[in-house]
LOMI-565303 format. One record per residue (C-alpha): x, y, z. Coordinates in steps of 0.2 Angstrom, whole numbers, padded with zeros to 4 digits, always signed. Each point is the difference from the previous one (the first is absolute). Example, Ala and Ser with C-alpha at 12.3 -4.5 7.8 and 13.67 -1.06 7.14 Angstrom:
2
+0062-0022+0039+0006+0017-0003
//
This chain:
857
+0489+0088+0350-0005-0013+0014+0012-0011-0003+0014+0016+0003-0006+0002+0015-0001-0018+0006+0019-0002-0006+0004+0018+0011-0011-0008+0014+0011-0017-0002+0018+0009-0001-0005+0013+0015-0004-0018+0012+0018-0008-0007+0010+0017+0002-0007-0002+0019+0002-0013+0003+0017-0006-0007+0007+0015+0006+0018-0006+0007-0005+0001+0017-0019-0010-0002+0008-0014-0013+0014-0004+0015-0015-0001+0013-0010-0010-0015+0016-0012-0001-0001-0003+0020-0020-0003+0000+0001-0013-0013+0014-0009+0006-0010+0001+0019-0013-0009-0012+0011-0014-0007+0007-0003+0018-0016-0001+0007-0006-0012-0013+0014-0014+0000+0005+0005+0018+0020-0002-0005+0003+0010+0015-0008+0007+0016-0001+0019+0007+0006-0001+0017-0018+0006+0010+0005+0018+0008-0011-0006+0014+0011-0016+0005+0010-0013-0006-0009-0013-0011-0013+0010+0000-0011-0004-0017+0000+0019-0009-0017-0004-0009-0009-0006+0015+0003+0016+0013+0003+0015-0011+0018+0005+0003+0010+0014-0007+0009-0010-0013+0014+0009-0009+0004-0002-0018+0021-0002+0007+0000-0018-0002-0009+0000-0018+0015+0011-0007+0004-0007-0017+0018-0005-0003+0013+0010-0010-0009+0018+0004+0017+0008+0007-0007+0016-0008-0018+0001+0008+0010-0003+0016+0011+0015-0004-0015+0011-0004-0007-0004+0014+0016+0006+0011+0001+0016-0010-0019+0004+0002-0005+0015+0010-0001-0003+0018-0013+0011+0003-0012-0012-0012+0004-0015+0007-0013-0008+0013+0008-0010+0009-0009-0018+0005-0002-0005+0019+0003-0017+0002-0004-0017+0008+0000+0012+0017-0006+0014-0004-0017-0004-0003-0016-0004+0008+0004-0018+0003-0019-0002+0004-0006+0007-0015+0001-0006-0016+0001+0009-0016-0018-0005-0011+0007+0008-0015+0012-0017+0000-0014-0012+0005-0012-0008-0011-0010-0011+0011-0009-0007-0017+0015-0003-0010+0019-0003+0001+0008-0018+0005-0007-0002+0016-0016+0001-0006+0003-0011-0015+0007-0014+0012-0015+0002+0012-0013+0001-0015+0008-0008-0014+0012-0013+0005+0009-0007-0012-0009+0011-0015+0005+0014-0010-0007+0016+0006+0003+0016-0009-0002+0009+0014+0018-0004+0006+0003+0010-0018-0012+0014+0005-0003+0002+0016-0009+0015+0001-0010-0002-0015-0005-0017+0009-0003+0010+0016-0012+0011-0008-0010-0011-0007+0000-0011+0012-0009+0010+0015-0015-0004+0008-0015+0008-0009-0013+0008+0011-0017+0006-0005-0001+0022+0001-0020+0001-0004-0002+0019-0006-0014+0009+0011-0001+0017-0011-0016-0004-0004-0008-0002+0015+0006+0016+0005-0012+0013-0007-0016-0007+0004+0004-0004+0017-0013+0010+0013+0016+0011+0006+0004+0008-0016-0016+0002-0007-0003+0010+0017+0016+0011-0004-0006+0003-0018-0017+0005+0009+0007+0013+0011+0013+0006-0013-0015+0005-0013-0010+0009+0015+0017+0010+0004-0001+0005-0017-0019+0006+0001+0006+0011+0015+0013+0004-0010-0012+0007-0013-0012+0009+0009+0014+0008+0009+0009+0005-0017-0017+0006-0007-0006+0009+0016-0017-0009+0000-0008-0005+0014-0004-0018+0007-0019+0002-0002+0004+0008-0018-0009-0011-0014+0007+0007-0014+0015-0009+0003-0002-0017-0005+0007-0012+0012-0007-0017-0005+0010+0005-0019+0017+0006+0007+0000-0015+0015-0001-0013-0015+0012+0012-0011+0012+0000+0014-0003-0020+0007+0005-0006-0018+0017+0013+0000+0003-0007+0017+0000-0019-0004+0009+0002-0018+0014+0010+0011-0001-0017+0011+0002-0011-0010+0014+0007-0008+0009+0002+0019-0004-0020+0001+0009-0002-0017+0016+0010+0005+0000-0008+0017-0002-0020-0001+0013-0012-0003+0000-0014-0013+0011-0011+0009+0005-0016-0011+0009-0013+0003+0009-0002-0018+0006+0020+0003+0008-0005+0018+0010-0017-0009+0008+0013-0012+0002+0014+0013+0008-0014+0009+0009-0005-0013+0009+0019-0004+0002+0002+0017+0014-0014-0001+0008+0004-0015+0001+0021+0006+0003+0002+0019+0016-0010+0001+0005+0014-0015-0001+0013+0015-0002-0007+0017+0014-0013+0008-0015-0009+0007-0018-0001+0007+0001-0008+0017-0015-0007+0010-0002-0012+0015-0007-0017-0005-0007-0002+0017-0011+0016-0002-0005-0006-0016-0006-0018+0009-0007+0011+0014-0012+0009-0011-0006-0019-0009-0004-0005+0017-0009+0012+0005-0009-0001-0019-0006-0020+0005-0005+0006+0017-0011+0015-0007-0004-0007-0017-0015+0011-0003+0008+0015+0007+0008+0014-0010+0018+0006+0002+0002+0019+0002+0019+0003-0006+0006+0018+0008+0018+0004-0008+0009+0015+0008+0001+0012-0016+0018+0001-0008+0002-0003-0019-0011+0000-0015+0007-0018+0000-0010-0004+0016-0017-0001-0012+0009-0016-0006+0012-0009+0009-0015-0009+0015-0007-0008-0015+0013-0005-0007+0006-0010+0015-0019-0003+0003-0002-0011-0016+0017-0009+0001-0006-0006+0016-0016-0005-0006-0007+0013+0011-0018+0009-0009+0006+0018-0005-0010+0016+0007-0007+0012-0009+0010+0015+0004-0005+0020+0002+0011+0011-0011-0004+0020-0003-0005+0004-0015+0015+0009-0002+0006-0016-0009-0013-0004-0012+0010+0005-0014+0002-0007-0017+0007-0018-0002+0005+0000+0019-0016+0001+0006-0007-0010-0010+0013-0014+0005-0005+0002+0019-0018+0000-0001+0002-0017-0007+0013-0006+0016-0012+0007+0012-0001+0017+0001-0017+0012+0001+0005+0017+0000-0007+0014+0012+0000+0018-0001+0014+0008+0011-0015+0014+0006-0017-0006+0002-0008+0014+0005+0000+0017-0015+0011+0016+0004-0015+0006+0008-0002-0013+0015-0015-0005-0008-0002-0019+0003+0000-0011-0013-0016-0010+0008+0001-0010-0019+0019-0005-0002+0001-0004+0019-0015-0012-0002+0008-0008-0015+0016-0005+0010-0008-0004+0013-0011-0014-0008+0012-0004-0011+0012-0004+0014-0015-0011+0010-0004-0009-0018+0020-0004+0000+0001-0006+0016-0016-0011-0001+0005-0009-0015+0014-0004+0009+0014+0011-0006+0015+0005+0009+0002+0017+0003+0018+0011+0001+0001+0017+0003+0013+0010+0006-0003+0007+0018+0008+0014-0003-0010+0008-0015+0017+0004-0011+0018-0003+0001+0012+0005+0016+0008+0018-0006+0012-0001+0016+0003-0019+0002-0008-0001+0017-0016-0006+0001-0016+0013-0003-0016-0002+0009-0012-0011-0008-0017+0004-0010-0014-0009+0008-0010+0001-0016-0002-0017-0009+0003-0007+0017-0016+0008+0008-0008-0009-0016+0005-0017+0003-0003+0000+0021-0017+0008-0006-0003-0017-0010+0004-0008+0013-0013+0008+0011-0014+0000-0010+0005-0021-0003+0006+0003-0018+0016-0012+0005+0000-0009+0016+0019+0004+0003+0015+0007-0008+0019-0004+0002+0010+0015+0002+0017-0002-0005+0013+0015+0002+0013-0001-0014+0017+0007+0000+0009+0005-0014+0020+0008+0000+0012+0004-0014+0017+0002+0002+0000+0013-0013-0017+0008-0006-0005-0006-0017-0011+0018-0002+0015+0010+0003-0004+0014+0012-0012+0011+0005+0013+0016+0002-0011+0011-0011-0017-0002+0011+0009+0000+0016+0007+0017-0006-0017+0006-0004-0001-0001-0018-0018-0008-0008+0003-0019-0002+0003-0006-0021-0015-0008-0005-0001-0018-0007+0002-0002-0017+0001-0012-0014+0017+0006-0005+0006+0003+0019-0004-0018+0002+0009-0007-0014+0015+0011+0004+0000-0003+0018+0001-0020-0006+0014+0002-0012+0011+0011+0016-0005-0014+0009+0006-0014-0010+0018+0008-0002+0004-0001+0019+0000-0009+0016-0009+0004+0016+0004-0017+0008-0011-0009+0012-0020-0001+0002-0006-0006+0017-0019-0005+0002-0004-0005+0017-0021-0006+0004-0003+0002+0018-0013-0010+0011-0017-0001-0008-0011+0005+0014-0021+0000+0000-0009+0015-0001-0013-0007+0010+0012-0006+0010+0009+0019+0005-0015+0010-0004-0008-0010+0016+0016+0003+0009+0001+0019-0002-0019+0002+0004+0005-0008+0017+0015+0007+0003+0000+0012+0013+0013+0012-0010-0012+0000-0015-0012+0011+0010+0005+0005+0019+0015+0011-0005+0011+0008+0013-0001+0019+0002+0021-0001-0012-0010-0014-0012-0016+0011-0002+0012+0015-0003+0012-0011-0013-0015-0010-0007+0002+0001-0020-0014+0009-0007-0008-0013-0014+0000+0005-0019-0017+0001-0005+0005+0003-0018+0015-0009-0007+0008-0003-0016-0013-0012-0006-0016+0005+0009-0004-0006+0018-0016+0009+0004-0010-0011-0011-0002-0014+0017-0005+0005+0016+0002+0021+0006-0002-0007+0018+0017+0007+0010+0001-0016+0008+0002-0010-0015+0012+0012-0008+0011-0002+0013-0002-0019+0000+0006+0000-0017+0012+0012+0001+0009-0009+0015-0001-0018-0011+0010+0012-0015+0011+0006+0014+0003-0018+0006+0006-0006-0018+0010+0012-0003+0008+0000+0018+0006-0019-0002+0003+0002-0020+0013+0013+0006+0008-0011+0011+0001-0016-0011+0009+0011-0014+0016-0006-0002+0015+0011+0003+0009-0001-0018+0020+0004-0001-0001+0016-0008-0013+0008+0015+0011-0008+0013+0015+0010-0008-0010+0016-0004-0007-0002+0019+0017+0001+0007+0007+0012-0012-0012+0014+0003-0003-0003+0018+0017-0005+0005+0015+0005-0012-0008+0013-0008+0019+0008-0003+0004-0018-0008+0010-0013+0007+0015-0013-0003-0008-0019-0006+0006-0006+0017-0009+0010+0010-0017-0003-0011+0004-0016+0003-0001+0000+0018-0016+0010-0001-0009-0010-0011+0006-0015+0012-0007+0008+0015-0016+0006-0010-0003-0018-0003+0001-0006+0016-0014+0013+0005-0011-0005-0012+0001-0017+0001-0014-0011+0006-0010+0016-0002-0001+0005-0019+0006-0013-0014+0014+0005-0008-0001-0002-0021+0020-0003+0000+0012-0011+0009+0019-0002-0003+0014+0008+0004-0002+0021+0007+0016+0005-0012-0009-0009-0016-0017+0005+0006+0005+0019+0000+0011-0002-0017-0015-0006-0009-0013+0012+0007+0014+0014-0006+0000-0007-0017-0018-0002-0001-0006+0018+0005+0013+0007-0010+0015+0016+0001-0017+0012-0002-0006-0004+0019+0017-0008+0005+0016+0004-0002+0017-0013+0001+0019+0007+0000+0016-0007+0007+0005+0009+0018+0017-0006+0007-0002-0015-0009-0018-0003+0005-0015+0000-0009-0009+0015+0008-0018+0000-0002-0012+0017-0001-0020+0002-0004-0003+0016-0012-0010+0013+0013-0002+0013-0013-0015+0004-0008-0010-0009-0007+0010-0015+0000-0003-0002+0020-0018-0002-0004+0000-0014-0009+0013-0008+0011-0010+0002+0016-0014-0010-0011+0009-0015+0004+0005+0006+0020-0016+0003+0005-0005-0018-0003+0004-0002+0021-0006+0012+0006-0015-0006+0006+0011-0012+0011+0011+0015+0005-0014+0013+0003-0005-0004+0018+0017-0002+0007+0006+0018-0010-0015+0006+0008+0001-0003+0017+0022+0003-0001-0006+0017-0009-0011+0006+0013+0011-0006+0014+0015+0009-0008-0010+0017-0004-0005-0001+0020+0016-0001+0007+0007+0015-0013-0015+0009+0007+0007-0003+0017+0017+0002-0003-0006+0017-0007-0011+0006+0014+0015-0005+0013+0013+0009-0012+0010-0016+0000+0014-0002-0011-0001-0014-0010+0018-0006+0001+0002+0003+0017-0003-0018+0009-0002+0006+0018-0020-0004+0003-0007-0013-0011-0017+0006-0010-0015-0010+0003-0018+0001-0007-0015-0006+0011-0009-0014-0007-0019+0006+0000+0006+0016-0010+0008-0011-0013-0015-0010-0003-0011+0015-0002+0011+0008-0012+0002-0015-0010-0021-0001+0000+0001+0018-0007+0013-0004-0015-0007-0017-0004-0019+0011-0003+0013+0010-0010+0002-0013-0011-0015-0011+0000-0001+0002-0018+0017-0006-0004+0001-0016+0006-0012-0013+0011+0010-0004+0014-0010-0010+0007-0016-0014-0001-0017+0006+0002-0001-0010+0013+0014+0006+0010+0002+0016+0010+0013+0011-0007+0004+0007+0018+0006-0020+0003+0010-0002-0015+0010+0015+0004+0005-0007+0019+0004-0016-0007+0010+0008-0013+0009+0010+0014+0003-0015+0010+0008-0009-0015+0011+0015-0001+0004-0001+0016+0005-0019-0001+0014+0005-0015+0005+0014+0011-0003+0012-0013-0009+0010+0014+0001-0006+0019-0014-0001+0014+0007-0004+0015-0011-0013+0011-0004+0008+0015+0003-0008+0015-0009+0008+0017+0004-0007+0019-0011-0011+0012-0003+0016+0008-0003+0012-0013-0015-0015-0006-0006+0000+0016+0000+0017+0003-0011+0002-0017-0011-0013+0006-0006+0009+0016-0001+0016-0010-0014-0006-0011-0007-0010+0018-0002+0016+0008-0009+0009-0016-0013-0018+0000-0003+0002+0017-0017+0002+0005-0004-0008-0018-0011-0015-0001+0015-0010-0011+0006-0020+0005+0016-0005+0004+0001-0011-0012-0005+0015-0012+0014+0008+0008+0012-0013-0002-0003+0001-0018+0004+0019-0003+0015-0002+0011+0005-0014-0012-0004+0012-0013+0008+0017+0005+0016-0012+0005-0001-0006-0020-0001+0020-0004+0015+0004+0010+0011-0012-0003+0000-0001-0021-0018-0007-0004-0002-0001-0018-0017+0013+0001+0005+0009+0014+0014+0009-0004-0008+0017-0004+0008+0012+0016+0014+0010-0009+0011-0007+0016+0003-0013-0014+0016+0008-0011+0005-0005-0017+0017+0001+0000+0012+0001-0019+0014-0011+0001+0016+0011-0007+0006-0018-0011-0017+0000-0008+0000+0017-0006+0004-0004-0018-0012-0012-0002-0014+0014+0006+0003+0012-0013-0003-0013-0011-0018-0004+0004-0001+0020+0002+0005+0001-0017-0014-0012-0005-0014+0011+0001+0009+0018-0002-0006+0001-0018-0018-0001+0005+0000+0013+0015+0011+0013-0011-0014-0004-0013-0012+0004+0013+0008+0016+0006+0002+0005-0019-0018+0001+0001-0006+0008+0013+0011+0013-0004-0009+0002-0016-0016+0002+0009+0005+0019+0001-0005+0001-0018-0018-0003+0005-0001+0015+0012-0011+0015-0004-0014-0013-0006+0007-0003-0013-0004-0017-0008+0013-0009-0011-0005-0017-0013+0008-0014+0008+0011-0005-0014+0009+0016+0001-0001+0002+0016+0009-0018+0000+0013+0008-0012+0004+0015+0013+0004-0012+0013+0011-0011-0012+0008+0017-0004+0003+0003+0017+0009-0016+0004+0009+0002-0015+0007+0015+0007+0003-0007+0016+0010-0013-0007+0012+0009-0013+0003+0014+0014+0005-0017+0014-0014+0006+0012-0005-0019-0005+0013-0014-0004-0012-0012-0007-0005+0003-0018-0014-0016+0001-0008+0015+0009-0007+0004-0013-0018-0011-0005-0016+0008-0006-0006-0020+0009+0008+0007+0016-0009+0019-0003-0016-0008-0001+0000-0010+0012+0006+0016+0013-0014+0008-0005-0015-0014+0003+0010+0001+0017+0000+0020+0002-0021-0003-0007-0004-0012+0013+0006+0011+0010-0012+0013-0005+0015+0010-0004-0005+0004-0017-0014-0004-0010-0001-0009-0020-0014+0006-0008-0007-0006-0017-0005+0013-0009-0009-0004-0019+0015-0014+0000+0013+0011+0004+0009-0005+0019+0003+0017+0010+0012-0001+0016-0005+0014+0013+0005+0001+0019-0016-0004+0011-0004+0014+0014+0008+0002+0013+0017-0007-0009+0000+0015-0012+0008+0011+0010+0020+0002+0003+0002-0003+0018-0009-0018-0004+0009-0003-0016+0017+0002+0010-0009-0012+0014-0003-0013-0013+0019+0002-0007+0007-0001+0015-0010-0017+0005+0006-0009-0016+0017+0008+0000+0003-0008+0017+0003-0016-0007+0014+0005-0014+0016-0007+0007+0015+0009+0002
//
């Protein structure tokens, strides 16, 4: 009977993989092999003439490697379906800096044989990546799970925990502290012993047993499986040296790897570019979400200790035992020498934009760092981008359906779906390492961190004392919550801005924002040429290359579900799929920019909404040209303070140790230099400066001031009038709205108008609350996703990426904040009420109206 089942086994891995399709691609990879190993023939290097492939990663093709005589591959290839085809970018349209490390083997191939082996046979030319695997630096990853439970911490936590337990008790029983019939001394032992066996089982679930032969065959798979699905894996080299640099600079300091949250895949892919740089892998935080069968298992051993998703029970009862563990377990980790990576984010981006981060494990390591556990760490802020998401989508969540747990057999079929299509290029990109000492020493003297304008106090984020892994296990000081919480913001901030723009969200970008009615390849063409230029120098572009290639392949990749292609007068006319839900998965890849595009659709926003207010309170017609609408520039500024607190959990628009309220003039003057909106310089007479000079003489006179002191103000107030960067607040200053620019403002209108039709959604719903009537907060969530819904089938809302529970939630931290309704926890169960003296109609229509005011026409 077993040796049926191994033949079935046997015949089920030949039928897959000598399937007509797989043998072909088998063919090309062996005879890839054979040209590597007697070098016949070279690939010409997609990153430059005479270029040697092996030694920088370039995106080969198998054209070259073609074998003779195959007139009828080439005619299946003609005749296969267009819509499966993917399209490779070639020598120019791709990173030229980056290379792809799926093709590099920095331990084996024939470079390193001549460098290594000269004039010797080394099978590594023959198997390069087996060679590669084998060949990486081994690093010593000492386990510390055992010094975990008798550590003073823990034993403390068990402590408290069996003494809740007594009160718990006594409370259960009704009997009275003094009462000695109830034997304490008994149940305190009982309940000490449940409470440690309960610990050590959390410590078994939670450590990693990183090993180094696990990583070499991990390694190993990894080669042979992603070029399967993905075009390429590309990395900067440089970044790669950076971070060995700063490794012999700080050899006894731990790297702290912080990955924006994308992909399942993430869990991975920094090791795996970590060990084939000889680079020491981290130990990396995973939810316990994936500590399944087999797969699990499979990342423990890479690295991966696996916390729970909630720390805390239904009841909001801490966990004083499992928050102890993590917390020394953490410590232990990092003063062994581990590296750590956690995603900053708790879990992956549902919307493709960035979330805000979860101080949790990061409140842990600076509190290490405190208390001298670690003399330093090196933050380093990761990026990670796919042109098309290997997870698939998150349409059903967004929609407000439960999530689909993790399973074996979800696993295993998501792996095989996987493996039968392409989802092109992978970009990594490891920013700056940067000291914690270092910043923490810097925000604790910068003047930002703690003397806050009246607009800063009034936008100042409210730190999470609670996130996804536990952060009120440090320090409950407000101070050192905000101190953490502004190095989390920090990381996320420049992680945002180092993620490279892929080709699919630059063509998504333009099609929902710009053409969202479609438009002819030449005209995307321009508009990808022009986005180009904006970006450049600014954010790093993943793609480079021809526009007209650039959009054909981004088509190809995302497919006729988000994009649709057909002929128009003999041009290839281009359109994105905005019905539901298909628009939500394609503003995935859009929103990838909006953070750079959030403060310039901001202020354009604001400045637009202010001058439809006047045109409305002047009953102006719009068409009619005769008197030219401006907006005072104080007004704009304050309006644009109001709708950036709007959306201060959407986006971080700034560093912590930057004033938002200087952000926003800078972005307005950059505004005004591409004449999307203009401010005329004013320009004032000898006399009318004089004539302000003796105004404020007369109202000093009498006043004990110098003339030099007088000099100075005059030198000021002359600064002030005449365009001075700071003193420009009178609303004699005019923004005017170049007519020629007009297009190009309703585009950066159109950039936020899914989140403020979100927020309107919402506070519309708040009406369901009136009467005192609470509502649990997931249904409540559901109404208002209902209410969009509506909105959007009826057109009272044109975009259908309205429609995110992320986007819900975060209006209602807003609208909480605000004191505008209160989340209660009651016996685990969230209740959503309005919070006097909101609960009344006249206010509800108050708060509608002031979120309303910023959905544009």
């Amino acid at each position: 009977m077993l040796g049926i089942l191994e033949v079935l086994v046997f015949l089920c891995i030949i039928g897959y993989f000598f399937n007509k399709e797989r043998a072909i691609d088998m063919v090309d990879i062996i005879s890839n092999r054979v040209q590597e190993a007697y070098g016949s023939f070279r690939l010409p290097s997609v990153f430059g003439p005479g270029t040697d492939t092996q030694q920088n990663g370039g995106f080969s093709t198998y054209s070259m490697l073609k074998r003779f005589g195959e007139a009828g591959r080439r005619q299946r290839e003609l005749n296969a379906d267009i819509d499966r085809q993917r399209p490779q970018l070639g020598a120019d349209d791709r990173r030229r800096h980056a290379i792809d490390i799926l093709r590099v083997t920095t331990h084996a191939g024939e470079q390193y044989a001549r460098a290594n082996n000269p004039g010797s046979f080394d099978w590594g030319v023959w198997c390069p990546h087996l060679a590669q695997a084998t060949r990486v630096r081994r690093f010593p990853y000492p386990q510390v799970a055992g010094a975990v439970l008798p550590d003073e911490r823990v034993q403390e936590a068990l402590d408290m925990a069996a003494k809740e337990s007594i009160n718990e008790k006594r409370a259960e029983l009704g009997v009275a502290e003094n009462d000695e019939s109830f034997d304490e001394d008994s149940y305190y032992s009982k309940m000490l012993q449940n409470h440690e066996r309960r610990a050590g089982k959390i410590l078994i679930g939670m450590r990693s047993k990183i090993s180094n032969l696990v990583l070499r065959i991990t390694s190993w798979v990894l080669y042979k499986l992603l070029p399967c699905f993905m075009s390429g894996v590309a990395a900067h080299p440089a970044q790669v040296e950076m971070i060995k640099r700063a490794i012999e600079k700080h050899p006894d300091v731990p790297l702290i790897f912080l990955p924006l949250h994308r992909s399942h895949l993430d869990y991975i892919m920094v090791s795996f570019i970590l060990l084939n740089n000889d680079i020491k892998c981290p130990l990396v935080a995973g939810g316990d979400n994936l500590r399944i069968p087999v797969f699990g298992s499979i990342l423990r051993y890479d690295g991966a200790f696996f916390i729970k998703r909630k720390i805390d029970p239904l009841t909001g009862k801490k966990d004083h035992v499992y928050r102890a563990i993590l917390h020394t377990y953490l410590q232990k980790c990092l003063t062994a020498g581990h590296n750590v990576e956690f995603f900053i984010e708790g879990g992956r981006t549902r919307t493709g934009k960035p979330c805000m981060p979860k101080s949790g494990i990061l409140s842990v390591i600076v509190d290490a760092f405190n208390d001298k556990s670690i003399s330093d760490a090196l933050l380093v802020p990761v990026s990670i981008n796919y042109e098309k998401l290997v997870d698939g989508n998150f349409v059903r969540e967004q929609l407000g359906q439960k999530k689909i747990p993790e399973s074996f057999a979800s696993a295993a079929s998501a792996i095989m779906k996987v493996l039968k299509a392409r989802y092109g290029l992978m970009r990594i990109d490891f920013n700056e390492p940067f000291s914690l000492s270092e910043l923490v020493k810097s925000l604790r003297k910068s003047d930002t961190a703690h003397n806050y304008t009246p607009e800063m106090r009034r936008l100042q984020h409210k730190p999470s004392s609670s996130s996804l892994f536990g952060t009120d296990v440090v320090q409950e000081e407000q101070d050192q919550r905000q101190l953490i919480d502004n190095i989390a913001r920090h990381v996320v901030y420049d992680s945002a801005r180092a993620t490279s723009v892929m080709t699919t969200n630059a063509l998504a970008f333009l099609l929902l924002n710009r053409f969202r009615d479609g438009a002819p390849l030449s005209i995307l063409v321009e508009a990808l040429d022009e986005l180009r230029t904006v970006l450049s120098g600014v954010r790093d572009l993943g793609f480079t290359g021809a526009s007209e290639d650039v959009i054909r392949y981004a088509t190809d990749l995302l497919g006729p579900g988000l994009v649709t292609k057909e002929m128009r007068n003999g041009q290839l006319f281009i359109k994105p799929v905005v019905m539901l839900p298909n628009v939500i998965e394609l503003s995935y890849y859009s929103n990838c920019l909006l953070p750079h595009f959030a403060l310039e659709s901001i202020v354009v926003t604001c400045a637009s909404l202010l001058k439809r207010e006047i045109e409305r309170k002047a009953n102006i017609d719009r068409h009619d040209h005769v008197e030219e609408v401006t907006v005072g520039r104080r007004a704009l500024l304050e309006m644009c303070m109001e709708f950036a607190e709007l959306l201060m959990y959407e986006f971080i628009l700034c560093k912590p140790c930057q004033k938002l309220e200087t952000v926003i003039e800078n972005t307005l003057q950059d505004l005004c230099l591409r004449e999307i909106l203009l401010q005329p310089e004013l320009v004032f007479t000898e006399e009318q400066t004089m004539a302000s000079k003796l105004a404020y003489n007369l109202e000093c006179d009498g006043l004990d001031v110098g003339d030099e002191e007088l000099d100075d103000y005059f030198d000021e107030q002359h600064n002030s009038i005449t365009g001075g960067r700071f003193g420009m607040d009178d609303d004699d200053t005019r923004i005017h709205f170049p007519a020629e620019k007009h297009c190009n403002r309703l585009v950066l209108q159109s950039v936020l108008a899914p989140f403020s039709n979100t927020y309107s959604a919402v506070a519309s719903s708040l009406h369901q609350l009136l009467d005192g009537n609470s509502i649990v907060e997931s249904e409540f969530i559901r109404l208002c996703i209902k209410e969009i819904s509506t909105r959007v089938e009826l057109g009272d809302c044109k975009y259908g990426e309205s429609i995110s529970t992320d986007t819900v939630r975060n209006c209602l931290k807003v609208f909480q904040k605000r004191s505008y309704i209160e989340i209660t926890n009651n016996n685990g169960v969230r209740l959503v009420s309005l919070q006097a003296p909101y609960d009344t109609m006249a206010e509800l229509q108050s708060i509608v109206q002031q979120v309303h005011i910023f959905v544009p026409v």
